[in-house]
mmCIF entry with sequence, helices, sheets and N, C-alpha, C, O atoms, coordinates in Angstrom:
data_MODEL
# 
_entry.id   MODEL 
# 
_entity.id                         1 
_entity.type                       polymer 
_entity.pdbx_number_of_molecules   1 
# 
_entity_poly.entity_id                      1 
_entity_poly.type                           'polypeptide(L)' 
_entity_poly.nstd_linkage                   no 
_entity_poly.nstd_monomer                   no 
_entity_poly.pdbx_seq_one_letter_code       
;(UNK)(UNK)(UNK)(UNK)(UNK)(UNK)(UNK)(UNK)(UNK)(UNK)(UNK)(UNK)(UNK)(UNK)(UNK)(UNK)
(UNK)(UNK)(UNK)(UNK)(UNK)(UNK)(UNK)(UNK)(UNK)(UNK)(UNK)(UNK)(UNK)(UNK)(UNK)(UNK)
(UNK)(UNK)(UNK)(UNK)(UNK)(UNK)(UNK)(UNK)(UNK)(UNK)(UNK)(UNK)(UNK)(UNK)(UNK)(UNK)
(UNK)(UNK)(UNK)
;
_entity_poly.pdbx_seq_one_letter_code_can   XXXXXXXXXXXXXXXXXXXXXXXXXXXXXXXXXXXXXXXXXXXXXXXXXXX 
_entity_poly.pdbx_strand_id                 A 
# 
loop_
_entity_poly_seq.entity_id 
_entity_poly_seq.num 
_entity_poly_seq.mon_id 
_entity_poly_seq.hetero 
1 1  UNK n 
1 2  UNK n 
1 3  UNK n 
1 4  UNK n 
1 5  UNK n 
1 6  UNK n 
1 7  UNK n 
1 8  UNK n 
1 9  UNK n 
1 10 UNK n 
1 11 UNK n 
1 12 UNK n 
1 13 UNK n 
1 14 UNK n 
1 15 UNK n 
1 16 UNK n 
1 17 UNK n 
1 18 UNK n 
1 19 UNK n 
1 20 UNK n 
1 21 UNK n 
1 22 UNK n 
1 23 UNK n 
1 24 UNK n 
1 25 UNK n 
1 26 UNK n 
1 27 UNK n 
1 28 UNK n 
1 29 UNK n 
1 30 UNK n 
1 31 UNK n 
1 32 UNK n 
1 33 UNK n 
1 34 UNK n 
1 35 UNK n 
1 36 UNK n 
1 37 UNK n 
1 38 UNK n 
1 39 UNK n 
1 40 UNK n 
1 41 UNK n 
1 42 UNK n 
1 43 UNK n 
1 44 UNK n 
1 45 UNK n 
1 46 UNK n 
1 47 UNK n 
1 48 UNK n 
1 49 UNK n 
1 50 UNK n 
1 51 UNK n 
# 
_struct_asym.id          A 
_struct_asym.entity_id   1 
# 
loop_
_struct_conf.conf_type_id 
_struct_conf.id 
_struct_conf.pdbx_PDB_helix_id 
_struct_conf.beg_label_comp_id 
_struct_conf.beg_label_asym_id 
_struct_conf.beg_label_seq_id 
_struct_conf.pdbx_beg_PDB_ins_code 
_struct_conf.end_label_comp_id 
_struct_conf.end_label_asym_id 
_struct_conf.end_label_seq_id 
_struct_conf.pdbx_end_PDB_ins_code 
_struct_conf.beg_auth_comp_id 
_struct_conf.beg_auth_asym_id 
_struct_conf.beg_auth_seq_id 
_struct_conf.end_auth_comp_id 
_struct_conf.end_auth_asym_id 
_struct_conf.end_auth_seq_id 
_struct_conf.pdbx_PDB_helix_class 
_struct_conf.details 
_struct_conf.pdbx_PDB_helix_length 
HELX_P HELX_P1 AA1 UNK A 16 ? UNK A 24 ? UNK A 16 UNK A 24 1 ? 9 
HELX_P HELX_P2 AA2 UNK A 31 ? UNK A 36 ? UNK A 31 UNK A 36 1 ? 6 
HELX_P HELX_P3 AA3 UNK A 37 ? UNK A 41 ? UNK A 37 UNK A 41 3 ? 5 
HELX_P HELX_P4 AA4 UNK A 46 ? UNK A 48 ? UNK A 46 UNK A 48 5 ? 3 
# 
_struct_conf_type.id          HELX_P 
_struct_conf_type.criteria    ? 
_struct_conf_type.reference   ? 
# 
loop_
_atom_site.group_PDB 
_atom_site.id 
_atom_site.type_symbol 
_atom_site.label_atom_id 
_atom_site.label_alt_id 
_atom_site.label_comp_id 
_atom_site.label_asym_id 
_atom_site.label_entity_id 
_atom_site.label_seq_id 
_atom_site.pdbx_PDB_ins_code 
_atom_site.Cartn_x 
_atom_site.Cartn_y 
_atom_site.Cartn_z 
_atom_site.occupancy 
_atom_site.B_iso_or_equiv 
_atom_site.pdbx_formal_charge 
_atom_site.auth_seq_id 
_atom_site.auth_comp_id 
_atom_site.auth_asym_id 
_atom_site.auth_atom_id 
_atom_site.pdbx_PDB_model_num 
ATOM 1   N N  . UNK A 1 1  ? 0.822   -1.208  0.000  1.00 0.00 ? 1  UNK A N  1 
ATOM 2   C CA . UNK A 1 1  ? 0.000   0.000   0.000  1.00 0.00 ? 1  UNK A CA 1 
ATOM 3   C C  . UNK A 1 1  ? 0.857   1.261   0.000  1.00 0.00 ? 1  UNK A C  1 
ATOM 4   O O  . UNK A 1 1  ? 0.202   2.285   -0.189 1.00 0.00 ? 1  UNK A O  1 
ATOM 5   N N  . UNK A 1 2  ? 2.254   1.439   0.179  1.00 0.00 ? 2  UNK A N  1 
ATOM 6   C CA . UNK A 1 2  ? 3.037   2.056   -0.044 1.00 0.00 ? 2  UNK A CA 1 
ATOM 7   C C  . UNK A 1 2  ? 3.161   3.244   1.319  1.00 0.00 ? 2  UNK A C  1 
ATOM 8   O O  . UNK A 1 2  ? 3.658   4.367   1.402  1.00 0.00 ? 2  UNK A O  1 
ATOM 9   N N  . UNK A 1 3  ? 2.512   2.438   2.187  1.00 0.00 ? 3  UNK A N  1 
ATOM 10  C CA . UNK A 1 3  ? 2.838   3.699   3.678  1.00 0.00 ? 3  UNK A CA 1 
ATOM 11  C C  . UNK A 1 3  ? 3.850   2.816   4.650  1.00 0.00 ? 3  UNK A C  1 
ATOM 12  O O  . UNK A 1 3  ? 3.964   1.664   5.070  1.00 0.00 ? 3  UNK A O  1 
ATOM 13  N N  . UNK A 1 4  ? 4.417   3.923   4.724  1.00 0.00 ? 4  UNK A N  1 
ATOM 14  C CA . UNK A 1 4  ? 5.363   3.844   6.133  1.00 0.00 ? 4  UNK A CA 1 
ATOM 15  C C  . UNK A 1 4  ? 4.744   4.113   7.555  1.00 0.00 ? 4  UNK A C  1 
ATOM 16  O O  . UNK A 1 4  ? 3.640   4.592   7.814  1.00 0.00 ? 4  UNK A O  1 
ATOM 17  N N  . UNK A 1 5  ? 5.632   3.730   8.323  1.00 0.00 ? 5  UNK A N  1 
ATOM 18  C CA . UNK A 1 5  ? 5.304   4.262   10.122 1.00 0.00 ? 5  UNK A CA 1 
ATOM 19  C C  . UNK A 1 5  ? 4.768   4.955   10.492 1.00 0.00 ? 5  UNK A C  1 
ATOM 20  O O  . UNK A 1 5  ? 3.918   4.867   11.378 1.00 0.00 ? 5  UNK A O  1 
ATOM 21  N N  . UNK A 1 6  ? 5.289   6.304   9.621  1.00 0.00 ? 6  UNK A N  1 
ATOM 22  C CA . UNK A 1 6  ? 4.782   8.061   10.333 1.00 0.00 ? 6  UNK A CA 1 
ATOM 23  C C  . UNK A 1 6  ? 3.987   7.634   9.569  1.00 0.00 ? 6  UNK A C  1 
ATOM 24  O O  . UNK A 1 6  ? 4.380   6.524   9.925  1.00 0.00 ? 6  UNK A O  1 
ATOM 25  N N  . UNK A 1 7  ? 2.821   7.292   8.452  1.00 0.00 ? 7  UNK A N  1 
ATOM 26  C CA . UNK A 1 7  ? 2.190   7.897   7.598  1.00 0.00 ? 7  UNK A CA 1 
ATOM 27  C C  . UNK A 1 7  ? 0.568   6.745   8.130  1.00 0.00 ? 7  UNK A C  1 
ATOM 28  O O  . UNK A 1 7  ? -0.562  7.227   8.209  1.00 0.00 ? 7  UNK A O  1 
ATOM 29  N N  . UNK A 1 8  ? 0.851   5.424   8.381  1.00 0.00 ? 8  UNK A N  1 
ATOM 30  C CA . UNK A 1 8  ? 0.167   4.759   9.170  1.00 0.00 ? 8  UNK A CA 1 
ATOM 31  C C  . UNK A 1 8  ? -0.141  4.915   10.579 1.00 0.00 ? 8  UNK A C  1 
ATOM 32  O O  . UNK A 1 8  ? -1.031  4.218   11.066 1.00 0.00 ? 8  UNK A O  1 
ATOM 33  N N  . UNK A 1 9  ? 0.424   5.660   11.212 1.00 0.00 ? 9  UNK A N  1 
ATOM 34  C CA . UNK A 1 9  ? -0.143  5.963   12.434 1.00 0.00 ? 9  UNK A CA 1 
ATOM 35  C C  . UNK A 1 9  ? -0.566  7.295   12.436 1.00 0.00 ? 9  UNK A C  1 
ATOM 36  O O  . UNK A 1 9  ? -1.189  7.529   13.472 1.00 0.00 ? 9  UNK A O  1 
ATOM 37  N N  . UNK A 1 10 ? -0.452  8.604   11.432 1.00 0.00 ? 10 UNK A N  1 
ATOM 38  C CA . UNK A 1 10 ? -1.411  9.369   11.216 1.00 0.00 ? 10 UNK A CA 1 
ATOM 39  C C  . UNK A 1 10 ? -2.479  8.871   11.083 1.00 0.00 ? 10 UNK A C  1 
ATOM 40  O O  . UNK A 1 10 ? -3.379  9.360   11.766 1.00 0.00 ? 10 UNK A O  1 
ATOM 41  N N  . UNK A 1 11 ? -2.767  7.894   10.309 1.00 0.00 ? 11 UNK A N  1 
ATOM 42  C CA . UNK A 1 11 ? -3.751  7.633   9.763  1.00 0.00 ? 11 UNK A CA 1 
ATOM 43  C C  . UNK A 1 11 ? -5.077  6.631   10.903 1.00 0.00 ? 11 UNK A C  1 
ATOM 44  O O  . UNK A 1 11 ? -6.302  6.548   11.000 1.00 0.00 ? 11 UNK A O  1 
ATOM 45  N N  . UNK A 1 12 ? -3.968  6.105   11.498 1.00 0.00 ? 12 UNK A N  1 
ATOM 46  C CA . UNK A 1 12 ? -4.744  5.369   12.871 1.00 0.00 ? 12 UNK A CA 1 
ATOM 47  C C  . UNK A 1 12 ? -5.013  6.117   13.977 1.00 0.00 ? 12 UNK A C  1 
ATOM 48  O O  . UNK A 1 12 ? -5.938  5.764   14.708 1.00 0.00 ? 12 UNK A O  1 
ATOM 49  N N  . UNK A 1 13 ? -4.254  7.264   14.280 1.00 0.00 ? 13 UNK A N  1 
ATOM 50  C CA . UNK A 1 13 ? -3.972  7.904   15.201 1.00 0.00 ? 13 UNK A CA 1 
ATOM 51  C C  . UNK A 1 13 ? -3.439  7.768   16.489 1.00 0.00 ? 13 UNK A C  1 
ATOM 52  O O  . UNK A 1 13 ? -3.911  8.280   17.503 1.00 0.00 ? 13 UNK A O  1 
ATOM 53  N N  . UNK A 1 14 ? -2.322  6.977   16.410 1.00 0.00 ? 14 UNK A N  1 
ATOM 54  C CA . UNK A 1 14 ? -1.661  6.162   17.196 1.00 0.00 ? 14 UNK A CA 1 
ATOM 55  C C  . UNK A 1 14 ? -0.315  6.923   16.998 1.00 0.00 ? 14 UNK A C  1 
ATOM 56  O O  . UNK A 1 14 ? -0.215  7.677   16.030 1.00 0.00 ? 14 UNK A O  1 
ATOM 57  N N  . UNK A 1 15 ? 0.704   6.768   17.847 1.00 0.00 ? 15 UNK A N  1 
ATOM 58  C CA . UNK A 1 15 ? 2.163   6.988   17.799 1.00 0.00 ? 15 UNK A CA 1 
ATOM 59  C C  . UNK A 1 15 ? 2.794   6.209   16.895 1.00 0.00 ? 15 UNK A C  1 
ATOM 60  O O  . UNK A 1 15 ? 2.459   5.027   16.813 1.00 0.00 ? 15 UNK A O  1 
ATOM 61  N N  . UNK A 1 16 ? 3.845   6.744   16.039 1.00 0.00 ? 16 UNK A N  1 
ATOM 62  C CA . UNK A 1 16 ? 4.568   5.713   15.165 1.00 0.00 ? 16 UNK A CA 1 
ATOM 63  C C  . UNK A 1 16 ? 5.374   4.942   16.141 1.00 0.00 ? 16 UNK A C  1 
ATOM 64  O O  . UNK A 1 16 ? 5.642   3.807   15.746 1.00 0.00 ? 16 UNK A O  1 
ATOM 65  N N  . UNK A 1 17 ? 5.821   5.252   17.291 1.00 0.00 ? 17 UNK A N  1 
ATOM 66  C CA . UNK A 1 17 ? 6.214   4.188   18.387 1.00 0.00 ? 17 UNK A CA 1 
ATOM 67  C C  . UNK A 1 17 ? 4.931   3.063   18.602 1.00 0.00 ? 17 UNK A C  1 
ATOM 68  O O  . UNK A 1 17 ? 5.231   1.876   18.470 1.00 0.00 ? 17 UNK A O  1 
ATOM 69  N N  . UNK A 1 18 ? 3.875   3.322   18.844 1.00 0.00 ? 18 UNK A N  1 
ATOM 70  C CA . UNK A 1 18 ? 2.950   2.213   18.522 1.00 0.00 ? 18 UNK A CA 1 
ATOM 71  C C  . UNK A 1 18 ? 2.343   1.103   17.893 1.00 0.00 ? 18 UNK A C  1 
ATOM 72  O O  . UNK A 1 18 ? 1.777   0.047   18.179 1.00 0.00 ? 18 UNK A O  1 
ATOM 73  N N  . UNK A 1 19 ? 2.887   2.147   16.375 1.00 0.00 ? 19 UNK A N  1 
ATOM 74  C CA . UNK A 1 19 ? 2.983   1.241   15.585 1.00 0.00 ? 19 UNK A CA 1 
ATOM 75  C C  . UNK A 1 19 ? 3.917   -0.017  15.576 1.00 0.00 ? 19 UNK A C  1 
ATOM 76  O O  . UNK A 1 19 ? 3.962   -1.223  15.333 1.00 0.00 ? 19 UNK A O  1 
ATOM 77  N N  . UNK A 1 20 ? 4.442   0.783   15.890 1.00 0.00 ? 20 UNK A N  1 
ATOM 78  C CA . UNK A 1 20 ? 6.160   -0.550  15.834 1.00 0.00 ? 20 UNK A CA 1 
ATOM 79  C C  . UNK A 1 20 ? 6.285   -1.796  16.550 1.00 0.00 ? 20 UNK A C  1 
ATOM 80  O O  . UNK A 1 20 ? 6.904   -2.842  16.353 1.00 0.00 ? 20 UNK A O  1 
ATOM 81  N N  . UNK A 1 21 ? 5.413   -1.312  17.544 1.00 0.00 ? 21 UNK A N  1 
ATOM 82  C CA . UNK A 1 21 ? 5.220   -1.835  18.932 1.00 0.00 ? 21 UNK A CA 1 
ATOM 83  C C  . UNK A 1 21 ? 4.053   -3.040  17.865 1.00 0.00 ? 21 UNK A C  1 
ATOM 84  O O  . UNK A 1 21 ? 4.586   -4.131  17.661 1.00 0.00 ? 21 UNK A O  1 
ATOM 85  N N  . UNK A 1 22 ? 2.950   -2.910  17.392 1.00 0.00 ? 22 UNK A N  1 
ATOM 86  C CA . UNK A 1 22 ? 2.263   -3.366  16.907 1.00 0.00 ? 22 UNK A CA 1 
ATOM 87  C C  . UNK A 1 22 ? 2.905   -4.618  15.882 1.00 0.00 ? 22 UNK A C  1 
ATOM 88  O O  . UNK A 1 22 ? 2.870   -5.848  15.936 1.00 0.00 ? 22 UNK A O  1 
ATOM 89  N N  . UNK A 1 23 ? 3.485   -3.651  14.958 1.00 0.00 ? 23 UNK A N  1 
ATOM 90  C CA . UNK A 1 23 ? 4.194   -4.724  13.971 1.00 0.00 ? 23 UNK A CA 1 
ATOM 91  C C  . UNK A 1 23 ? 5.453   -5.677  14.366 1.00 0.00 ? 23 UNK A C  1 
ATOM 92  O O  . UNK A 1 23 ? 5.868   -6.588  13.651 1.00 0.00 ? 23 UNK A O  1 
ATOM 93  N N  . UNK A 1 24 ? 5.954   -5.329  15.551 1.00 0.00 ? 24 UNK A N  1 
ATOM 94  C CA . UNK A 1 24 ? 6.704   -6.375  15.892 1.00 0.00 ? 24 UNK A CA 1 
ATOM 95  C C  . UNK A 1 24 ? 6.107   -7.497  16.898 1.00 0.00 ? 24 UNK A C  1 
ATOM 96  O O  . UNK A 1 24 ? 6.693   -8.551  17.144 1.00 0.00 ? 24 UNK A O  1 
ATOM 97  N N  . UNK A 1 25 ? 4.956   -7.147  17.401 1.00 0.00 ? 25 UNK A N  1 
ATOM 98  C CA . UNK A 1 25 ? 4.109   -8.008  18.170 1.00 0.00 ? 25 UNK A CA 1 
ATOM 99  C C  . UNK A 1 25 ? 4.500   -7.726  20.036 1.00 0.00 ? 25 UNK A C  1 
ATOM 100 O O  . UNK A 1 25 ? 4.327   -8.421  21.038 1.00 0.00 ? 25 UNK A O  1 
ATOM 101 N N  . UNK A 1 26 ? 4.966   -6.639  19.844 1.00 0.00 ? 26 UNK A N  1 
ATOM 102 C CA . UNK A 1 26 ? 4.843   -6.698  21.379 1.00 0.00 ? 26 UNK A CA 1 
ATOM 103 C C  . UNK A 1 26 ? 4.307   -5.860  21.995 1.00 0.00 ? 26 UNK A C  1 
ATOM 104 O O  . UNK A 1 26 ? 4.761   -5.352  23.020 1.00 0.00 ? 26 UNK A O  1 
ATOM 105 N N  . UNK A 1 27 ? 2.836   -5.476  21.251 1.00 0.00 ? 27 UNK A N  1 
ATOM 106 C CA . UNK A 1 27 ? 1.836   -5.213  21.811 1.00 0.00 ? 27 UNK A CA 1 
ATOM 107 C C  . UNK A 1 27 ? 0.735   -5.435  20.701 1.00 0.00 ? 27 UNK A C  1 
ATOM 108 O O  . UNK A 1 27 ? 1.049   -5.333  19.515 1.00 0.00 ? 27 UNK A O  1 
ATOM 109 N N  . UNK A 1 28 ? -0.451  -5.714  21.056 1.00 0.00 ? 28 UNK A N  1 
ATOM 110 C CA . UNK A 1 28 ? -1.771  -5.532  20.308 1.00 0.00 ? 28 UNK A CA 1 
ATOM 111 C C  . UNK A 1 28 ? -2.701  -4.348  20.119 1.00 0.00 ? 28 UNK A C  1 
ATOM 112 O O  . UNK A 1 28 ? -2.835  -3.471  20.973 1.00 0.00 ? 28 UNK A O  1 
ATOM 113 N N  . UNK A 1 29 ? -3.311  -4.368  19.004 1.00 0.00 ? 29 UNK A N  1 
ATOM 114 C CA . UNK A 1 29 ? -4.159  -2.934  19.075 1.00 0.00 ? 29 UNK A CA 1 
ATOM 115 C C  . UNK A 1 29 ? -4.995  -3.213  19.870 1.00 0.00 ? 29 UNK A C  1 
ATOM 116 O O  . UNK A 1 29 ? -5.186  -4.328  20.355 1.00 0.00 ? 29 UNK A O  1 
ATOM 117 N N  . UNK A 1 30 ? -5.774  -1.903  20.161 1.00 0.00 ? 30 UNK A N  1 
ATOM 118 C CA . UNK A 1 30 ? -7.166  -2.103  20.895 1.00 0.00 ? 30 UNK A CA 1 
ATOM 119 C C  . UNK A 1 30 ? -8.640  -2.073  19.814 1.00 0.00 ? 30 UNK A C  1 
ATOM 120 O O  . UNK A 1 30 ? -8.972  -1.437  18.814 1.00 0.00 ? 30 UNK A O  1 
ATOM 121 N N  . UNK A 1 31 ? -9.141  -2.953  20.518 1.00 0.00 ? 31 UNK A N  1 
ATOM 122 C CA . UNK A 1 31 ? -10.351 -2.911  19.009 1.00 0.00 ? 31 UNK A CA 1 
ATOM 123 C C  . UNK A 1 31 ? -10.668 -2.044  18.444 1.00 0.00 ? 31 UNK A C  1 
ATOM 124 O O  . UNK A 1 31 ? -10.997 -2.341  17.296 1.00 0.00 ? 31 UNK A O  1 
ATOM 125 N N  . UNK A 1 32 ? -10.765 -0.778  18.740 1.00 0.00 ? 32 UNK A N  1 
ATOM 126 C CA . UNK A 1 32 ? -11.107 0.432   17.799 1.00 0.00 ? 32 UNK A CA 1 
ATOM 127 C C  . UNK A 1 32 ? -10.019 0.716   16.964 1.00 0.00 ? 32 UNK A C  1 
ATOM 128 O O  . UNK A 1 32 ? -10.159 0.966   15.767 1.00 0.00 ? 32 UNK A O  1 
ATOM 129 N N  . UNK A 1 33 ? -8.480  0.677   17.791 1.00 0.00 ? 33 UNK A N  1 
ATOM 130 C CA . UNK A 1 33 ? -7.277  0.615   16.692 1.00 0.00 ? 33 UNK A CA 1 
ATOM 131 C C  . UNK A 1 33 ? -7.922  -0.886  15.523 1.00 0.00 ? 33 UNK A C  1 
ATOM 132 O O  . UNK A 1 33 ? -7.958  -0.531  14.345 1.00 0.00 ? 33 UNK A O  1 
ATOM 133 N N  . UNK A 1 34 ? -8.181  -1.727  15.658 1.00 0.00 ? 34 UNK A N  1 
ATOM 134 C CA . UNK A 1 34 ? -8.129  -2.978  15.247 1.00 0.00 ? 34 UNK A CA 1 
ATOM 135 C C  . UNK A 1 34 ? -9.455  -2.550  13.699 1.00 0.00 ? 34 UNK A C  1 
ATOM 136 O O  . UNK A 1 34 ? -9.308  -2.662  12.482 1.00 0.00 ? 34 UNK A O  1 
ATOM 137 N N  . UNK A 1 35 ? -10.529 -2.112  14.458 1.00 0.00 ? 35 UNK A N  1 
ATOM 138 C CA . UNK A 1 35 ? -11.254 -1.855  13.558 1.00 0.00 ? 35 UNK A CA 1 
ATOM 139 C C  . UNK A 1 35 ? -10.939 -0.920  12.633 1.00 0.00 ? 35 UNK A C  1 
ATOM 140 O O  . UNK A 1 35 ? -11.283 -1.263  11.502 1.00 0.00 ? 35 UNK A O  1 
ATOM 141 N N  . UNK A 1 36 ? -10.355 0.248   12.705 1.00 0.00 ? 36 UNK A N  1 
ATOM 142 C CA . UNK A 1 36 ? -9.679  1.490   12.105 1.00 0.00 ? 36 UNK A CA 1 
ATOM 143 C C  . UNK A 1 36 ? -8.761  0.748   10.950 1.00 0.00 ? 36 UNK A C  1 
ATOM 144 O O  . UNK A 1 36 ? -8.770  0.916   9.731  1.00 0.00 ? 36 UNK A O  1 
ATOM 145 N N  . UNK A 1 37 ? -8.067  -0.018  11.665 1.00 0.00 ? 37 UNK A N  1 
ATOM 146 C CA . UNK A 1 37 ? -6.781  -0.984  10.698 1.00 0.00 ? 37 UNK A CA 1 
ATOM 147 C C  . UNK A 1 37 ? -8.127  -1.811  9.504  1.00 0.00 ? 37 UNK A C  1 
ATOM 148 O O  . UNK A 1 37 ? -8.089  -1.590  8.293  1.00 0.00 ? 37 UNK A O  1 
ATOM 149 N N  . UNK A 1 38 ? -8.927  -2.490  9.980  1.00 0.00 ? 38 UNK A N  1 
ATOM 150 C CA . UNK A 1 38 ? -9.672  -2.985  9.112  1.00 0.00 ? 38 UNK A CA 1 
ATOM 151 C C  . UNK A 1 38 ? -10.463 -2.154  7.798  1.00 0.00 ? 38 UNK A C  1 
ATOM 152 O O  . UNK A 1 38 ? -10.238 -2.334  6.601  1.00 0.00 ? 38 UNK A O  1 
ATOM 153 N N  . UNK A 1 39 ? -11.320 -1.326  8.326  1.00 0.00 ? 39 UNK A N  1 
ATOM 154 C CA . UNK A 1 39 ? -11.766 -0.127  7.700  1.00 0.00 ? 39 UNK A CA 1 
ATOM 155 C C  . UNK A 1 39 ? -11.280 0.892   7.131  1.00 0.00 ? 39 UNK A C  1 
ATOM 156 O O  . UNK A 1 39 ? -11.776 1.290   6.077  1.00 0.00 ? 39 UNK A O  1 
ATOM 157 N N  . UNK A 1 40 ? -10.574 1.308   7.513  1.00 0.00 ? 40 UNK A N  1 
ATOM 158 C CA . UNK A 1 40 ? -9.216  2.374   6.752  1.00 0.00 ? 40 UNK A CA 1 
ATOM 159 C C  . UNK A 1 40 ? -8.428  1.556   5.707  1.00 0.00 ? 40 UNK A C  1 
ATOM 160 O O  . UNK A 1 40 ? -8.282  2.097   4.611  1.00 0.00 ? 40 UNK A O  1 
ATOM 161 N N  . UNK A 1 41 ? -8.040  0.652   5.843  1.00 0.00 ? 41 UNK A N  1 
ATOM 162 C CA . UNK A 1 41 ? -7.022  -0.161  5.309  1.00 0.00 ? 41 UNK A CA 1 
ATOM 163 C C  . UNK A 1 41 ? -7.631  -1.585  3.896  1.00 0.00 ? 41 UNK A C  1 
ATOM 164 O O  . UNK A 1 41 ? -7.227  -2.238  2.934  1.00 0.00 ? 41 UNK A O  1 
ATOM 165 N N  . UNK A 1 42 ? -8.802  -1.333  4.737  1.00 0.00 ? 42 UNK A N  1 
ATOM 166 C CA . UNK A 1 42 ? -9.781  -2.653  3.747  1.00 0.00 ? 42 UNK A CA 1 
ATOM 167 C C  . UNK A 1 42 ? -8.891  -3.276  3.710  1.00 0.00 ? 42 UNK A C  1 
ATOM 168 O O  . UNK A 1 42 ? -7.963  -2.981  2.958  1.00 0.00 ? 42 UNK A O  1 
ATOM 169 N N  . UNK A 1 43 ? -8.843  -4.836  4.857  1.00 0.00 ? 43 UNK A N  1 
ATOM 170 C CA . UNK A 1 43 ? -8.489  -5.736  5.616  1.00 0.00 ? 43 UNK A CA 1 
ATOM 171 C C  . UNK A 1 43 ? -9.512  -6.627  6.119  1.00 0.00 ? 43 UNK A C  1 
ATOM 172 O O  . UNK A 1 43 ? -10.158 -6.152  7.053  1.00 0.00 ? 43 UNK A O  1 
ATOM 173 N N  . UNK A 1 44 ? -9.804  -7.696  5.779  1.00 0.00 ? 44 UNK A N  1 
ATOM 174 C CA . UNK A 1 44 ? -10.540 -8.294  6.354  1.00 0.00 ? 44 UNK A CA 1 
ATOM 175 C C  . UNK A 1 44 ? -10.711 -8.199  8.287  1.00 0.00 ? 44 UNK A C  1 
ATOM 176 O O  . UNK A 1 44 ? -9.628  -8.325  8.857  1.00 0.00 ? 44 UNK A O  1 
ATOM 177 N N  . UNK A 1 45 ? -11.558 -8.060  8.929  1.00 0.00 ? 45 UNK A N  1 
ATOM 178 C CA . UNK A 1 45 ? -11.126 -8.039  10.390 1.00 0.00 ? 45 UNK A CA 1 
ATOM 179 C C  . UNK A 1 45 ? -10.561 -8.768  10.512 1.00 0.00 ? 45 UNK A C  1 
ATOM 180 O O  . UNK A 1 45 ? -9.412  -8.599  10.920 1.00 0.00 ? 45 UNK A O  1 
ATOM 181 N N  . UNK A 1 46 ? -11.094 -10.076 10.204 1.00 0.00 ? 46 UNK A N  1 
ATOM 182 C CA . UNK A 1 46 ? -10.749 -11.766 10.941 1.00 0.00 ? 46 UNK A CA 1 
ATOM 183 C C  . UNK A 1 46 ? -9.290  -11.573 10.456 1.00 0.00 ? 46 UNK A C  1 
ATOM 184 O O  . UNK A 1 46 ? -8.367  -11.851 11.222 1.00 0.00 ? 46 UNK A O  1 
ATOM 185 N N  . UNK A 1 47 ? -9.042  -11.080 9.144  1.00 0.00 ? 47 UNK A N  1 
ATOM 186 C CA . UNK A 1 47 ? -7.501  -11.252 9.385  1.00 0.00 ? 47 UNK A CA 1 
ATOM 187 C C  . UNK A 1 47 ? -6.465  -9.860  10.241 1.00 0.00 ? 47 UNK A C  1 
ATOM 188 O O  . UNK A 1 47 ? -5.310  -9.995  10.645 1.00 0.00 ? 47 UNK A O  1 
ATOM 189 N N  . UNK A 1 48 ? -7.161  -8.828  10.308 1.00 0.00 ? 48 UNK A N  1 
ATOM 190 C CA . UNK A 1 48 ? -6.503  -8.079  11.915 1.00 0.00 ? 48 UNK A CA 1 
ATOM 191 C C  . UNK A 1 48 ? -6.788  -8.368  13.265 1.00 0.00 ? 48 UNK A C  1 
ATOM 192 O O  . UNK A 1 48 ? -6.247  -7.745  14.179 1.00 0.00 ? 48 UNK A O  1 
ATOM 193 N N  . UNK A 1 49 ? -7.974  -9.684  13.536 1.00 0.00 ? 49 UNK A N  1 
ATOM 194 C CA . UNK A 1 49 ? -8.315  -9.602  14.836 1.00 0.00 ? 49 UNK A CA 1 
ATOM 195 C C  . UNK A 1 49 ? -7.077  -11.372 15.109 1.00 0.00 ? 49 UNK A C  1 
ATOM 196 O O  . UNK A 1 49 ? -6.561  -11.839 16.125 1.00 0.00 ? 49 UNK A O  1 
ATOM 197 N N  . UNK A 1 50 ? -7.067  -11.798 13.747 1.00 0.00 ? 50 UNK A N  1 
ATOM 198 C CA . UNK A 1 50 ? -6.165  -13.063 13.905 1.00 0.00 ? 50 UNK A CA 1 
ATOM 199 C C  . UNK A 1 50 ? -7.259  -14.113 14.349 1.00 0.00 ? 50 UNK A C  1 
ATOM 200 O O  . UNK A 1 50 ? -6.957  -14.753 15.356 1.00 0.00 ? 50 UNK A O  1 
ATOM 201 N N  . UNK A 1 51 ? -8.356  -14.370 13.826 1.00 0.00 ? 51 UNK A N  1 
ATOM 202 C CA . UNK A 1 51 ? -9.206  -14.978 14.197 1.00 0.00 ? 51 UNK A CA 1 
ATOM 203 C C  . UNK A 1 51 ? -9.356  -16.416 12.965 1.00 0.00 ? 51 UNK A C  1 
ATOM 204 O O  . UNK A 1 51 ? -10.228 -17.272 13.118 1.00 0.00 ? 51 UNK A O  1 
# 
């Protein structure tokens, strides 16, 4: 999709430290982050909730 760190967590409204935190797995979003990632991103949930 061609976004980086800073440009995905504008967009979530999260810290690009959060992000990171996210994509390396050592932390999880919170469902509204989770849904935002789904909806913003057109992502299946089940595949952001890991279900």
């Amino acid at each position: 999709m061609g976004l980086n760190q800073k440009r995905l967590s504008e967009l979530l409204g999260v810290s690009t430290s959060r992000v990171s935190e996210y994509l390396n797995g050592k932390s999880e979003p919170t469902l509204k982050v989770a849904r935002d990632i789904s909806v913003k991103l057109g992502i299946d949930a089940s595949i952001v909730l890991g279900v």
